[in-house]
N, CA, C and O atoms as CSV, one atom per row, in Angstrom:
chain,resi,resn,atom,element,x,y,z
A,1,UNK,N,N,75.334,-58.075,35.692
A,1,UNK,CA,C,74.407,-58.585,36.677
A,1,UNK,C,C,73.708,-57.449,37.416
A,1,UNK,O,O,72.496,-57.663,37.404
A,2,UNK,N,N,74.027,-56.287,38.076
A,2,UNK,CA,C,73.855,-54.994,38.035
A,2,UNK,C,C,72.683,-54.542,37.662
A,2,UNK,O,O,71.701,-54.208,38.326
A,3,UNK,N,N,72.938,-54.572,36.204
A,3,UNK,CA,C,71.427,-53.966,35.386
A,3,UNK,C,C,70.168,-55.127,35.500
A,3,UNK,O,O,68.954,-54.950,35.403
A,4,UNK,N,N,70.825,-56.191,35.707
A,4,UNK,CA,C,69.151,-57.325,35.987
A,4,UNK,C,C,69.038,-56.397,37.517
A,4,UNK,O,O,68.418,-55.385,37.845
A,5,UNK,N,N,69.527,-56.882,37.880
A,5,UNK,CA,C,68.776,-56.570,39.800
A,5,UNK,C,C,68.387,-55.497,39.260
A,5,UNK,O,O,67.162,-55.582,39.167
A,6,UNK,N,N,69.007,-53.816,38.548
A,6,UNK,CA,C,68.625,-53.025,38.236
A,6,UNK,C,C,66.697,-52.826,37.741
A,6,UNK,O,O,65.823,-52.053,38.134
A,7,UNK,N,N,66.711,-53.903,36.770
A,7,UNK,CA,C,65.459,-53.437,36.196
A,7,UNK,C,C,64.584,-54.107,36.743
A,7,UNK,O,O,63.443,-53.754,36.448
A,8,UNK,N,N,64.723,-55.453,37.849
A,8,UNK,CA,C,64.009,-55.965,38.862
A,8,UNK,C,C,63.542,-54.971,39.842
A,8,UNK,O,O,62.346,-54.938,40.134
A,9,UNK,N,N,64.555,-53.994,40.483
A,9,UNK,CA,C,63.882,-53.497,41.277
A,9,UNK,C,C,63.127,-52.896,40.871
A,9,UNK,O,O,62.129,-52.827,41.589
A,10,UNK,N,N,63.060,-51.972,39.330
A,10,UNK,CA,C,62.208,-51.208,38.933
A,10,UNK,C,C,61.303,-51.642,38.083
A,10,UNK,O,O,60.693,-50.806,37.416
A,11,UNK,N,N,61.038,-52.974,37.936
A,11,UNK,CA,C,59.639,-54.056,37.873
A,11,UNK,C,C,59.021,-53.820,38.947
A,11,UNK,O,O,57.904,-53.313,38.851
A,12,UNK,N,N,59.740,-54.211,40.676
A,12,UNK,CA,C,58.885,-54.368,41.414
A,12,UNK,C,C,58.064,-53.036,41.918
A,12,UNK,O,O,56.882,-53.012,42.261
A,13,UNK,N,N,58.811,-52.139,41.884
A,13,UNK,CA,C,58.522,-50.462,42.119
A,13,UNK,C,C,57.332,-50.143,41.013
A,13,UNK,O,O,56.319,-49.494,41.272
A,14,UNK,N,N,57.569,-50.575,40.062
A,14,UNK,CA,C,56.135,-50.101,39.036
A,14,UNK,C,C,54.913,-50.691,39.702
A,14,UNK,O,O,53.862,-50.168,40.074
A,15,UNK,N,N,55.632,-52.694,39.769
A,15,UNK,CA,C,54.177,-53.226,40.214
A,15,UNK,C,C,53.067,-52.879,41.496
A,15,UNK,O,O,51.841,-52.936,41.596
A,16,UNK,N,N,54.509,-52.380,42.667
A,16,UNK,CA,C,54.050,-51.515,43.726
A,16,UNK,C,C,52.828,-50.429,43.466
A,16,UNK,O,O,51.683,-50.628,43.874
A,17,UNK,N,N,53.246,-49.216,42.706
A,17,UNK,CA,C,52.633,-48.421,42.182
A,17,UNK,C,C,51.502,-48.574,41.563
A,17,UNK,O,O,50.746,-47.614,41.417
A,18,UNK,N,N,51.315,-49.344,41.273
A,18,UNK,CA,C,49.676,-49.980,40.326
A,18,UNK,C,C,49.099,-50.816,41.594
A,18,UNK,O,O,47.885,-50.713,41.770
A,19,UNK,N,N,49.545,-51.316,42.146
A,19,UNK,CA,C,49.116,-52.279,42.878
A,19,UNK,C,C,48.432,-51.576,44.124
A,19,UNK,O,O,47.214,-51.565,44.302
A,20,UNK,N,N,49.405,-50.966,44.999
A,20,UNK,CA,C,48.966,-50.237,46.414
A,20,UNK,C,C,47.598,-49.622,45.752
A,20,UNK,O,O,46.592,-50.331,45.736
A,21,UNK,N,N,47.566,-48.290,45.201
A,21,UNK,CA,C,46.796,-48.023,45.287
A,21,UNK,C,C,44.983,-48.396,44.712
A,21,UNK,O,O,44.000,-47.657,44.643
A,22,UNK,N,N,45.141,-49.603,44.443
A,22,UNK,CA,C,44.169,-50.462,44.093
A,22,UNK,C,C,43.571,-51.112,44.917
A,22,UNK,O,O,42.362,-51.335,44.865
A,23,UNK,N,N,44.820,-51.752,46.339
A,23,UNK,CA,C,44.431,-52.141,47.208
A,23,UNK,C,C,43.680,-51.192,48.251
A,23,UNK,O,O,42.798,-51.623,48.993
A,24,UNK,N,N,44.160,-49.697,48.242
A,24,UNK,CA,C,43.665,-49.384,49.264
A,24,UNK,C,C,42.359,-49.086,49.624
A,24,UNK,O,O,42.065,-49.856,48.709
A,25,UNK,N,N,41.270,-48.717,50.067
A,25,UNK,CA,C,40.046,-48.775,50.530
A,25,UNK,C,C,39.367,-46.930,50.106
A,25,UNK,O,O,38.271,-46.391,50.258
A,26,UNK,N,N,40.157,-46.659,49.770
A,26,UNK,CA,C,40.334,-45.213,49.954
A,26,UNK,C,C,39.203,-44.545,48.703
A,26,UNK,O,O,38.781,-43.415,48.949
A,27,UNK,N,N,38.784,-45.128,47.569
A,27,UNK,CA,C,37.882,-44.906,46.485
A,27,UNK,C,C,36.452,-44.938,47.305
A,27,UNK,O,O,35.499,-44.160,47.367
A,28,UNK,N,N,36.705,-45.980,47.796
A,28,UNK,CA,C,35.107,-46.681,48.406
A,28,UNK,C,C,34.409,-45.725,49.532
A,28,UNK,O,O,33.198,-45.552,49.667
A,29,UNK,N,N,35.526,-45.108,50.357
A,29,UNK,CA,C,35.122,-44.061,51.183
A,29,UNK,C,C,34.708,-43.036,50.653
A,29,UNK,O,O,34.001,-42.415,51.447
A,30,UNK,N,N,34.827,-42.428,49.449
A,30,UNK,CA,C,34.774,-40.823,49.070
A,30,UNK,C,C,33.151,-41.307,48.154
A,30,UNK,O,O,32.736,-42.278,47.521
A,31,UNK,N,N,32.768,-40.273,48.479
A,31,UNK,CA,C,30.879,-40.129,48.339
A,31,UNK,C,C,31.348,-40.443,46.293
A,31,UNK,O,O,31.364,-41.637,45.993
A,32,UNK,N,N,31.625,-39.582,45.285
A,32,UNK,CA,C,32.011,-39.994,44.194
A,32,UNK,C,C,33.003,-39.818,43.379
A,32,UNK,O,O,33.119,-38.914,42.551
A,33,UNK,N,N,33.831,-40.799,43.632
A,33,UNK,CA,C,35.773,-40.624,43.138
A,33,UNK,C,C,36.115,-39.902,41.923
A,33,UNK,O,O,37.150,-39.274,41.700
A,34,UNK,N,N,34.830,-40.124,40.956
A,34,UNK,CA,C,35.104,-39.385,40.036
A,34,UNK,C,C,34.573,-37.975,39.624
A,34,UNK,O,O,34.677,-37.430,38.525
A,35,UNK,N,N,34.101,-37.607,40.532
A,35,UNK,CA,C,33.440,-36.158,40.485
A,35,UNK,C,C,34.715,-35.207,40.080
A,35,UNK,O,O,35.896,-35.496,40.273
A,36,UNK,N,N,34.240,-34.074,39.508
A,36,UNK,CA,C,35.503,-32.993,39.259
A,36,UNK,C,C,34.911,-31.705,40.234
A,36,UNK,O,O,34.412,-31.684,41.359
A,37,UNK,N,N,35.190,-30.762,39.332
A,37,UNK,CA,C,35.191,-29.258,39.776
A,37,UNK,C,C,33.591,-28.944,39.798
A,37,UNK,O,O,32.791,-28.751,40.714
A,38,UNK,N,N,33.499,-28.974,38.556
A,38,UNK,CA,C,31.765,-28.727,37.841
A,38,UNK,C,C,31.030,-29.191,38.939
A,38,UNK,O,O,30.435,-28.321,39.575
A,39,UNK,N,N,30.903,-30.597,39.395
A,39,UNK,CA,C,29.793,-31.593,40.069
A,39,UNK,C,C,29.735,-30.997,41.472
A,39,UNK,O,O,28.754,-31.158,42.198
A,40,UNK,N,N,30.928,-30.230,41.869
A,40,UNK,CA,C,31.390,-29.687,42.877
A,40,UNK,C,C,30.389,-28.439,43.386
A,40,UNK,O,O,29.556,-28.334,44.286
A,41,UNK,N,N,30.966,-27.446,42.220
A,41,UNK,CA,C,30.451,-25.963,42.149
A,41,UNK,C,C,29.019,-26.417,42.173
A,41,UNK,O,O,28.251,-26.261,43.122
A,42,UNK,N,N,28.753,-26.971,41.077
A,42,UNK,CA,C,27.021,-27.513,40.465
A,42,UNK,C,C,26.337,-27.867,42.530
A,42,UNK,O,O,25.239,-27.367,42.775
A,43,UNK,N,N,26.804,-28.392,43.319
A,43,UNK,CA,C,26.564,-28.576,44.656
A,43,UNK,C,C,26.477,-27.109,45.460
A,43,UNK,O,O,25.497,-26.610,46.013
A,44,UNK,N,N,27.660,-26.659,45.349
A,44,UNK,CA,C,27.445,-25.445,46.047
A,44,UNK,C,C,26.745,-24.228,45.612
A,44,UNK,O,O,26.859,-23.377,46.495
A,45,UNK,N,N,26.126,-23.839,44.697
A,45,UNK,CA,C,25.313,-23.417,44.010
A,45,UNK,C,C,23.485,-23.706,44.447
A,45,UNK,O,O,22.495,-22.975,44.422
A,46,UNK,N,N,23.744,-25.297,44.867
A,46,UNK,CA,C,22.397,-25.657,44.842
A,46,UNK,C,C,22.247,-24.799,46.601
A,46,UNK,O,O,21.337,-24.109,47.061
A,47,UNK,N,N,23.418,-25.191,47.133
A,47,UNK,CA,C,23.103,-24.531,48.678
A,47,UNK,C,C,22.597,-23.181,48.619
A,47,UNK,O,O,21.533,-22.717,49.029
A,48,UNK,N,N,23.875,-22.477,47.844
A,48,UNK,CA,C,24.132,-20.848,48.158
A,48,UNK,C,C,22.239,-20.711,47.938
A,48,UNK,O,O,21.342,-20.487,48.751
A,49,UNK,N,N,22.235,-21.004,46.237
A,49,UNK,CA,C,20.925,-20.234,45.983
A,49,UNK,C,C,19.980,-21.628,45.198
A,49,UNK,O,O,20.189,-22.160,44.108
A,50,UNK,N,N,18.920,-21.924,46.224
A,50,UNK,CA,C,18.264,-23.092,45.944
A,50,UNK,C,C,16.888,-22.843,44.111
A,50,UNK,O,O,16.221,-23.612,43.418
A,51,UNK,N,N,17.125,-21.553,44.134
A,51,UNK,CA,C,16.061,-21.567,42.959
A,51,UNK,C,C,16.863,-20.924,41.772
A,51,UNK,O,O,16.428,-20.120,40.947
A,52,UNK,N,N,18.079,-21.428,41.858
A,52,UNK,CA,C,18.936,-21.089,40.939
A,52,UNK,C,C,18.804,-21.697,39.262
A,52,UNK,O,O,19.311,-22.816,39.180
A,53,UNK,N,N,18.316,-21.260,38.133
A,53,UNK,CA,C,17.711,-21.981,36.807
A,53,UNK,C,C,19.438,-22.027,35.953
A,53,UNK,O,O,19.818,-20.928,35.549
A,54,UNK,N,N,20.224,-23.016,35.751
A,54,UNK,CA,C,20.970,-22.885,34.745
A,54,UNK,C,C,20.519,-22.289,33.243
A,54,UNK,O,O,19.395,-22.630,32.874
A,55,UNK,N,N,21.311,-21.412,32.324
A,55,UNK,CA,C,21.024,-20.438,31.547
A,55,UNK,C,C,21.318,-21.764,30.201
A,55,UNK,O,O,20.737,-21.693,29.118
A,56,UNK,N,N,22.285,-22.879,30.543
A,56,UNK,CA,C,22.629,-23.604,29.624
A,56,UNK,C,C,22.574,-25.240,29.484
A,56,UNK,O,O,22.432,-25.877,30.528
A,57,UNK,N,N,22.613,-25.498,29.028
A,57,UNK,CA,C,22.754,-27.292,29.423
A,57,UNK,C,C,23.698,-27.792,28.113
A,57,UNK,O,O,24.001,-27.252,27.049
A,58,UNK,N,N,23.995,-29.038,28.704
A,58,UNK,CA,C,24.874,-29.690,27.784
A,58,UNK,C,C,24.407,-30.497,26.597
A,58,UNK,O,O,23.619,-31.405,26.859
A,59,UNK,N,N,24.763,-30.320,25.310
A,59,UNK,CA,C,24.136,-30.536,23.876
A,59,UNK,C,C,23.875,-31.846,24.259
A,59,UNK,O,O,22.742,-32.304,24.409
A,60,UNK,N,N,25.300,-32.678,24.479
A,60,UNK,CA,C,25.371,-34.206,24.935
A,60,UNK,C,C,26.267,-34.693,26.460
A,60,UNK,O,O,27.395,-34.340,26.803
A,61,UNK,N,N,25.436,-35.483,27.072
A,61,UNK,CA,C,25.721,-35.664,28.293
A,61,UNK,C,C,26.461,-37.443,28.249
A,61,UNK,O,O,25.957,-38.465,27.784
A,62,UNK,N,N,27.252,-37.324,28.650
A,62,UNK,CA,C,27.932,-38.925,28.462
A,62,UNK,C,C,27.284,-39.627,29.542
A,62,UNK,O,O,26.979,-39.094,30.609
A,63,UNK,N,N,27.037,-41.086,29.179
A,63,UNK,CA,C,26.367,-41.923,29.725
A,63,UNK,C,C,27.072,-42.242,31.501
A,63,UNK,O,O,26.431,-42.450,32.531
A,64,UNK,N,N,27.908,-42.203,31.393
A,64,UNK,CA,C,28.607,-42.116,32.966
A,64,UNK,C,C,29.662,-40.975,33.769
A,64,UNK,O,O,29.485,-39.785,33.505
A,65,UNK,N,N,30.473,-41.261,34.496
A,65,UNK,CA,C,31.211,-40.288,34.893
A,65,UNK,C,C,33.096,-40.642,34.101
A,65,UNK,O,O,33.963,-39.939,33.583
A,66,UNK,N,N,32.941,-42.098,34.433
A,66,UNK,CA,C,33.942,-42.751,33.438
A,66,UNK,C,C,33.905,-42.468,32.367
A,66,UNK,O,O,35.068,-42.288,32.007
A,67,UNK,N,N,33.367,-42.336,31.730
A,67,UNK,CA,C,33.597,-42.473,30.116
A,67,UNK,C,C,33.433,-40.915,30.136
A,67,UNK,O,O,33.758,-40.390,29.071
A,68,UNK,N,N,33.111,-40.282,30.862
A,68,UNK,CA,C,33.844,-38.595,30.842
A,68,UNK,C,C,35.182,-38.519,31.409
A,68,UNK,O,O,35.830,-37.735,30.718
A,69,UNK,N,N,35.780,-38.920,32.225
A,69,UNK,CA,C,36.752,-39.006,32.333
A,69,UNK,C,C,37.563,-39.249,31.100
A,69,UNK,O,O,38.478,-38.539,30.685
A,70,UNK,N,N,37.067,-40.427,30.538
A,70,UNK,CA,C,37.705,-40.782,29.475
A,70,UNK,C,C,38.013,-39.713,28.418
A,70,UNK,O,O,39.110,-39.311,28.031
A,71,UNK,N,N,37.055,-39.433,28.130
A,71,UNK,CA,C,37.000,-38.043,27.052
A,71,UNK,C,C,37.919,-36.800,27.504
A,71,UNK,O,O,38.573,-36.184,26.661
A,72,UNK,N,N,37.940,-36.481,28.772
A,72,UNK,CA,C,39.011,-35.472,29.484
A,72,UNK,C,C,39.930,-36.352,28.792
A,72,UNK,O,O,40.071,-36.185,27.580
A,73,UNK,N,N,40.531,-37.200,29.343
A,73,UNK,CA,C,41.717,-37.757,29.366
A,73,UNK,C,C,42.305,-37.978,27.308
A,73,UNK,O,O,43.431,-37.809,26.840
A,74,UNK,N,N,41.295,-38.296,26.742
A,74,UNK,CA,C,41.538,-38.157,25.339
A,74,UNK,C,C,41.818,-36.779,25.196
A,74,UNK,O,O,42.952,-36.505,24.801
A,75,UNK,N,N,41.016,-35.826,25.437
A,75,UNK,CA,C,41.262,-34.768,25.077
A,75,UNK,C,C,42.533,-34.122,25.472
A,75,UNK,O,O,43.025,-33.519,24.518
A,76,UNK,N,N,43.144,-34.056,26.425
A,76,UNK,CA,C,44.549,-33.927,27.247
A,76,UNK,C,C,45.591,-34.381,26.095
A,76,UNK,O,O,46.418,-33.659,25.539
A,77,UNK,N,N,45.251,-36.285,25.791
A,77,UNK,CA,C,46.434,-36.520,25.310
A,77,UNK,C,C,46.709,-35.804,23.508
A,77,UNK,O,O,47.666,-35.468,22.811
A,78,UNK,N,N,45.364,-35.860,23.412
A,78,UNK,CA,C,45.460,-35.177,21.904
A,78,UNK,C,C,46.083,-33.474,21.611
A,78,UNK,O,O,46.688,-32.966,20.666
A,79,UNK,N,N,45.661,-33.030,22.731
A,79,UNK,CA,C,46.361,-31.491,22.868
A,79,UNK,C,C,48.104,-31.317,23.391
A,79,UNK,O,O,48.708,-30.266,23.177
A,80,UNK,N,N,48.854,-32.685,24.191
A,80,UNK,CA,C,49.670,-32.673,24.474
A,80,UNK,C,C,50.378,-33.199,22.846
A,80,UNK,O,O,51.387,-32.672,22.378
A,81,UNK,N,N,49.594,-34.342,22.147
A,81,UNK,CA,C,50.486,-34.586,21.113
A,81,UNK,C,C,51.034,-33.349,19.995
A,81,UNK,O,O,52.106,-33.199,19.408
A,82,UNK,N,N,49.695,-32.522,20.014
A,82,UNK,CA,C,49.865,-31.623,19.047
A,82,UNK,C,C,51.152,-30.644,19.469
A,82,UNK,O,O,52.229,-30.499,18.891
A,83,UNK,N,N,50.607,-29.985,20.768
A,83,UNK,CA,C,52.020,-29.461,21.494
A,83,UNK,C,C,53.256,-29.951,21.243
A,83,UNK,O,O,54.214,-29.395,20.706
A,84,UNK,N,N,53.142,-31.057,21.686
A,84,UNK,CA,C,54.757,-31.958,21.256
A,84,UNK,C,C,55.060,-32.000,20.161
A,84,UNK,O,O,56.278,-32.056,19.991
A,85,UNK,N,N,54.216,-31.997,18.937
A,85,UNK,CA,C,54.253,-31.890,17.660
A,85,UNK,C,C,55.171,-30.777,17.178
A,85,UNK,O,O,56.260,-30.917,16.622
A,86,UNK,N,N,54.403,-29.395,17.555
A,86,UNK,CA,C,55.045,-28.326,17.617
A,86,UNK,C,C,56.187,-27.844,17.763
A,86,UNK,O,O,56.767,-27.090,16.981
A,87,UNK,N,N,56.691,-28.390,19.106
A,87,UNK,CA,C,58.186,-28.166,19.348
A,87,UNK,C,C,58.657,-29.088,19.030
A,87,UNK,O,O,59.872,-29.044,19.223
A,88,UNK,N,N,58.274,-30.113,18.547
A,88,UNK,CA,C,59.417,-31.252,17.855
A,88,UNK,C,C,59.902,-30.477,16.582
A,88,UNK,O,O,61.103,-30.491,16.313
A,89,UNK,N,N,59.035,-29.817,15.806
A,89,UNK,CA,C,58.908,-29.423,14.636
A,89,UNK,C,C,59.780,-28.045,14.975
A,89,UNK,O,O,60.881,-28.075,14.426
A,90,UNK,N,N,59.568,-27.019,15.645
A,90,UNK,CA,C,60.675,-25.638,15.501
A,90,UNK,C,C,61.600,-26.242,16.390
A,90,UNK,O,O,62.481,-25.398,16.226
A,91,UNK,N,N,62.085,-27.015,17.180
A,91,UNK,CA,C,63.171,-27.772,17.284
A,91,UNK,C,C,63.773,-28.407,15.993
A,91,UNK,O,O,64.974,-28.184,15.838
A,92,UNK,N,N,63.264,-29.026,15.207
A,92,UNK,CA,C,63.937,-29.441,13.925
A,92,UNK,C,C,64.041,-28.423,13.170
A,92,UNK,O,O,65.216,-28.482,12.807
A,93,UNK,N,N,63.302,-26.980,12.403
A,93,UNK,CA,C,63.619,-26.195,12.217
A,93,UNK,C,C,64.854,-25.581,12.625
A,93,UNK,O,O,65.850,-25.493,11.907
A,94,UNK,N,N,64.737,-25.102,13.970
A,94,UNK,CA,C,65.886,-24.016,14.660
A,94,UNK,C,C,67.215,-25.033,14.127
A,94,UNK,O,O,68.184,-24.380,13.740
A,95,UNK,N,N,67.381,-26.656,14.060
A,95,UNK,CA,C,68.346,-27.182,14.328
A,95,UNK,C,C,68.840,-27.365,12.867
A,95,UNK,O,O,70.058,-27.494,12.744
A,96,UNK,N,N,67.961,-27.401,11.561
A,96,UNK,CA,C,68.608,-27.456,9.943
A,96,UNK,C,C,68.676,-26.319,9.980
A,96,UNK,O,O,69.450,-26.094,9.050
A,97,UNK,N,N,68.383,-25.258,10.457
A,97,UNK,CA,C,68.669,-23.725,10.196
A,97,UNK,C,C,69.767,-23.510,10.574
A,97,UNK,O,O,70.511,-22.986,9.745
A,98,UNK,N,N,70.224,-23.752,11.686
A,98,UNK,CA,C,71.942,-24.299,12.328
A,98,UNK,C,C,73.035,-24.361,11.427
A,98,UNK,O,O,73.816,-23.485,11.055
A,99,UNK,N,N,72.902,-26.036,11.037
A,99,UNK,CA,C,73.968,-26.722,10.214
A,99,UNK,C,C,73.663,-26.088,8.685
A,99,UNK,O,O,74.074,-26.702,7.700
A,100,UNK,N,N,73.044,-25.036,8.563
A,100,UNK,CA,C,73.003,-24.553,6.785
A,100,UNK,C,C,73.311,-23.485,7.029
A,100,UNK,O,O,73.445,-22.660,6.126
């Protein structure tokens, strides 16, 4: 009986976690939630030096700020799988090299 209440509380603790911060108001206040570093600098740049010409531009510009996000976020998980890949792999190495 233990492990039910157990994984109840940690139902309600997840749903907490998704939930609060959805409710809170806190997106709606900030000028644009999804801005990064770039959109940032790209601002302070325009202050420092107003006739400043970028040397480069971007081949392709994604249609929103979301769906760049998105692409960060793909890109992250695809570099973490490979990583994990890696040491899964000389972890299984180091470990038949072991027992032989």
């Amino acid at each position: 009986m233990s492990l039910l209440r157990n994984n109840t509380f940690l139902m309600v603790l997840v749903a907490l976690i998704v939930i609060v911060p959805l409710a809170l108001p806190i997106a709606e206040s900030m000028e644009a939630p999804f801005s990064g570093a770039d959109d940032q600098a790209e601002g302070v740049i325009a202050q420092v030096a107003p006739d400043y010409k970028p040397w480069f531009s971007s081949i392709w510009e994604p249609p929103s700020g979301e769906i760049e996000s998105l692409l960060f976020a793909l890109q992250a998980a695809l570099g973490t799988g490979v990583l994990a890949y890696y040491i899964g792999l000389r972890r299984g190495m180091a470990k038949a090299k072991d027992e032989a």
